[in-house]
N, CA, C and O of each residue as an XYZ file, in Angstrom:
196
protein
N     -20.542     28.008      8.263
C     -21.429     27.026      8.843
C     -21.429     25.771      7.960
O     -21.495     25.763      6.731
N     -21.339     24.632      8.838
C     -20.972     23.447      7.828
C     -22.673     22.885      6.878
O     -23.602     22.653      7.652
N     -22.939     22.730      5.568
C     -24.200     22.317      5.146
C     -24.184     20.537      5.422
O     -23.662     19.595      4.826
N     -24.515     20.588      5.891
C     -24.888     19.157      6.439
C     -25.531     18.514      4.885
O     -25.035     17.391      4.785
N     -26.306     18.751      3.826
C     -26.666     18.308      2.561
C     -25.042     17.944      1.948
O     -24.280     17.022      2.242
N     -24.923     18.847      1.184
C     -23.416     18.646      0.545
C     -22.339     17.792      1.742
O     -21.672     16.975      1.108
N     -22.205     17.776      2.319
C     -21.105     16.712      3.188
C     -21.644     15.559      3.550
O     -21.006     14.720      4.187
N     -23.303     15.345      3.049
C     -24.131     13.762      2.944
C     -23.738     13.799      1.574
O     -23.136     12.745      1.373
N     -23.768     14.386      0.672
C     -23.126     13.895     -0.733
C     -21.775     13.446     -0.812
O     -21.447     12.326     -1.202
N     -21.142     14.180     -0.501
C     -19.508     13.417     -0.331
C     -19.339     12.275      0.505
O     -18.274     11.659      0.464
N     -20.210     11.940      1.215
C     -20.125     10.935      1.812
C     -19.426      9.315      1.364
O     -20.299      8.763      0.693
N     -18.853      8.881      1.423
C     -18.377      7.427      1.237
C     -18.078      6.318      1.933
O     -16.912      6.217      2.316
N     -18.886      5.406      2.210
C     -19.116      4.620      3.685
C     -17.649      3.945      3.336
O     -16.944      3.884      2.329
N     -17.565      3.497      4.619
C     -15.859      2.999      5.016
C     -16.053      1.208      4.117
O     -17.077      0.610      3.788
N     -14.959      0.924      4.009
C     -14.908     -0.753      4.048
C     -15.040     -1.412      4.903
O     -14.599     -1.125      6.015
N     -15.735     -2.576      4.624
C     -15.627     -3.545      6.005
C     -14.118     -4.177      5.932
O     -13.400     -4.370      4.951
N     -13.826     -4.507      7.753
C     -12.561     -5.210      7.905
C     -12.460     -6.366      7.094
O     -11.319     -6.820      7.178
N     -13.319     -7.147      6.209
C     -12.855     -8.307      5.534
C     -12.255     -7.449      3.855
O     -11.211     -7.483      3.203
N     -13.351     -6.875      3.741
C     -12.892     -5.833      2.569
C     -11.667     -4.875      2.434
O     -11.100     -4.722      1.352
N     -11.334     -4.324      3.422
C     -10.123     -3.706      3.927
C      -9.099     -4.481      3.924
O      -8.026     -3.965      3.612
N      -9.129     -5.754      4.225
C      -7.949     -6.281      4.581
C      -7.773     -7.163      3.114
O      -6.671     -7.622      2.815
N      -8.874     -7.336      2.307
C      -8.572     -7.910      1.031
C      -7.799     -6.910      0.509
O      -6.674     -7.409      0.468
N      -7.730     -5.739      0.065
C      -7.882     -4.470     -0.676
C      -6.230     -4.291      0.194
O      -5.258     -4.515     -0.528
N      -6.037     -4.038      1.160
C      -4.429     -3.938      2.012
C      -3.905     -5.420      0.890
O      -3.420     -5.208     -0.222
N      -4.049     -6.390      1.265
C      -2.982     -7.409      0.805
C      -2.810     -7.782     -0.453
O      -1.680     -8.197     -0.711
N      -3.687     -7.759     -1.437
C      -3.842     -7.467     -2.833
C      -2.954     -6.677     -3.524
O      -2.750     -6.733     -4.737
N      -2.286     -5.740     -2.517
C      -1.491     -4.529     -3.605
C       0.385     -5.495     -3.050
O       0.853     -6.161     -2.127
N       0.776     -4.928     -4.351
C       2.139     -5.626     -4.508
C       2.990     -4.291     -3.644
O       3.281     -3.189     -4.109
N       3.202     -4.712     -2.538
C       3.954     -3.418     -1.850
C       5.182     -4.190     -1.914
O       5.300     -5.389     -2.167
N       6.216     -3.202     -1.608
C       7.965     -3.755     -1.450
C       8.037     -3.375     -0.031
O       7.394     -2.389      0.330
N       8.674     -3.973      0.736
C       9.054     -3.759      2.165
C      10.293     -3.809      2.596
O      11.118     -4.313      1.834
N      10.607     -3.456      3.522
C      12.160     -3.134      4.229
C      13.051     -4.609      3.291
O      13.959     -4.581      2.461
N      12.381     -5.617      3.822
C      12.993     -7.184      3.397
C      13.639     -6.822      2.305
O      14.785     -6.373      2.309
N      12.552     -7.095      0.755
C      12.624     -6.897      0.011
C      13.609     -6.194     -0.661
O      14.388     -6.612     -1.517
N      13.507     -5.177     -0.229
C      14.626     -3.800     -0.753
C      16.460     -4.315     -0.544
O      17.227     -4.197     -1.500
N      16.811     -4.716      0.445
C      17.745     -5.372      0.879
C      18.329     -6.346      0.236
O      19.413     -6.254     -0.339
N      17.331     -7.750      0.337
C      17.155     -8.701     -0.846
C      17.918     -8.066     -2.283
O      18.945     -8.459     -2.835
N      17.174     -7.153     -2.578
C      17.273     -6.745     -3.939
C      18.845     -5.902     -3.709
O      19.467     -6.011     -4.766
N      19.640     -5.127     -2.689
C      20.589     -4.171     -2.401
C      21.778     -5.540     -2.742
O      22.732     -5.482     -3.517
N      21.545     -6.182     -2.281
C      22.488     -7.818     -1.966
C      22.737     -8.286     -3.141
O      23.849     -8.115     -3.640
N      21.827     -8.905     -3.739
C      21.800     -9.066     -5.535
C      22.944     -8.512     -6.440
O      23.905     -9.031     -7.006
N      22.302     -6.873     -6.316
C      22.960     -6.162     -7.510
C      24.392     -6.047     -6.642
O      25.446     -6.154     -7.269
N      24.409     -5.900     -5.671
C      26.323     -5.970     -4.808
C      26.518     -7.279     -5.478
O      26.927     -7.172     -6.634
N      26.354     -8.328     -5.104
C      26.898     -9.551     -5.908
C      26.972     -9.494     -7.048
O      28.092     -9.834     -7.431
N      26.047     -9.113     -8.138
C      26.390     -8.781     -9.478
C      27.773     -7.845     -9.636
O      28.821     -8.295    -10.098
N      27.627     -6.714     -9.256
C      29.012     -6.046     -9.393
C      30.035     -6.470     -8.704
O      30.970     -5.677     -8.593
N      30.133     -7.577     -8.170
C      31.405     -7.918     -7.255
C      32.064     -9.109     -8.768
O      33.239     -9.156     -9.133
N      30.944     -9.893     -9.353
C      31.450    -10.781     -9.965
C      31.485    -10.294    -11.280
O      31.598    -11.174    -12.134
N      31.403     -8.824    -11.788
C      32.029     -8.657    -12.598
C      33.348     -7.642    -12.817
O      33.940     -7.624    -13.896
């Protein structure tokens, strides 16, 4: 049977969408682009040496 006390303790209210979306774009993620970008680079490095 679920205690309704203890699962109000764990509780942790959500972010708001302005907060959420600060907190999403703030983090330094790498993306598909990126990775590529970077695949291209090091091929050109080893081509010119």
């Amino acid at each position: 049977m679920i205690n309704f006390e203890e699962e109000l303790k764990k509780f942790n209210p959500s972010l708001e969408v302005e907060d959420a979306e600060e907190a999403i774009y703030n983090q330094d993620l790498t993306d598909m682009a990126d990775l590529l970008v970077k695949m291209l680079k090091e091929s050109e490095e080893k081509k010119e040496q």
